[in-house]
C-alpha positions as CSV (number, residue, x, y, z in Angstrom):
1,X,114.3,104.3,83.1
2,X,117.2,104.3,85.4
3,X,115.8,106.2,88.2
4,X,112.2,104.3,87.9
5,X,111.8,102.3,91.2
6,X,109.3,99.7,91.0
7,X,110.2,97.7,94.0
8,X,107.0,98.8,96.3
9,X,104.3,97.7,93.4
10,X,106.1,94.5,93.1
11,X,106.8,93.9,96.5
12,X,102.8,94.5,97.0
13,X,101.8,92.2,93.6
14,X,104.5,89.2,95.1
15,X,102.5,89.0,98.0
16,X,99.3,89.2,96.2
17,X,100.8,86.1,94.3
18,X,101.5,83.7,96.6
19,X,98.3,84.5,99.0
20,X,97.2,83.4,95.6
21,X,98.5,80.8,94.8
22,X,98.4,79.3,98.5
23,X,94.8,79.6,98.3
24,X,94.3,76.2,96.7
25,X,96.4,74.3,98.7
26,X,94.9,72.5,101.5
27,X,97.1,75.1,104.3
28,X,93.5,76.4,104.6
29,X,89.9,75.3,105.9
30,X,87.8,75.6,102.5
31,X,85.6,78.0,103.9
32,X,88.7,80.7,104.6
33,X,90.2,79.6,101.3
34,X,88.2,81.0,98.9
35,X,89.0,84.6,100.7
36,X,92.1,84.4,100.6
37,X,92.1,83.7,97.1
38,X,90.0,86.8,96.7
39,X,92.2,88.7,99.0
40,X,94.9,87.6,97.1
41,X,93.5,89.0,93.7
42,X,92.9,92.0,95.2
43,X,96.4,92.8,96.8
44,X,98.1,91.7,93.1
45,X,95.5,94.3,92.0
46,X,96.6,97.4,94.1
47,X,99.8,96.3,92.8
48,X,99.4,96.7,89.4
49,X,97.5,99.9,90.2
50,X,100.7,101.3,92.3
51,X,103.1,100.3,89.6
52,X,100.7,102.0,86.7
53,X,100.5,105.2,89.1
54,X,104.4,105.1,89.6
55,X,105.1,104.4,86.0
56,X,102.5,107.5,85.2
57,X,103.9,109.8,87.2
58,X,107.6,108.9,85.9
59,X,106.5,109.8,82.3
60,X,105.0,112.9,83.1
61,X,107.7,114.0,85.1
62,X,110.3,113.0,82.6
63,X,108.2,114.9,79.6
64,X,108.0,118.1,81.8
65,X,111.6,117.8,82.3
66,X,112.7,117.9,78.7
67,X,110.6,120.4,78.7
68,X,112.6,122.7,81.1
């Protein structure tokens, strides 16, 4: 797991997070907030997705290489 470099998924999933958790504060008309708590769902989504996809792919590659 040393060469496994999750930085990009949680970069994009931190970001998600606080566009989250800003939502409910009043930094926002009410009308806006409620999207960017959505928005904010969806980036911490596409995060998770990236880090599953980078995880995935670091597995494989590792198996395959044993393999060789």
């Amino acid at each position: 797991m040393k060469d496994l470099n999750l930085n990009i998924p949680l970069s994009i999933f931190s970001v998600g997070a606080v566009l989250f958790l800003l939502a409910p504060s009043k930094l926002f008309i009410t009308s806006i907030s409620h999207e960017v708590f959505m928005s904010g769902l969806m980036i911490e989504l596409i995060g998770i997705t990236a880090g599953l996809v980078v995880f995935y792919r670091y597995k494989i590659t590792e198996k395959y290489m044993k393999d060789i």
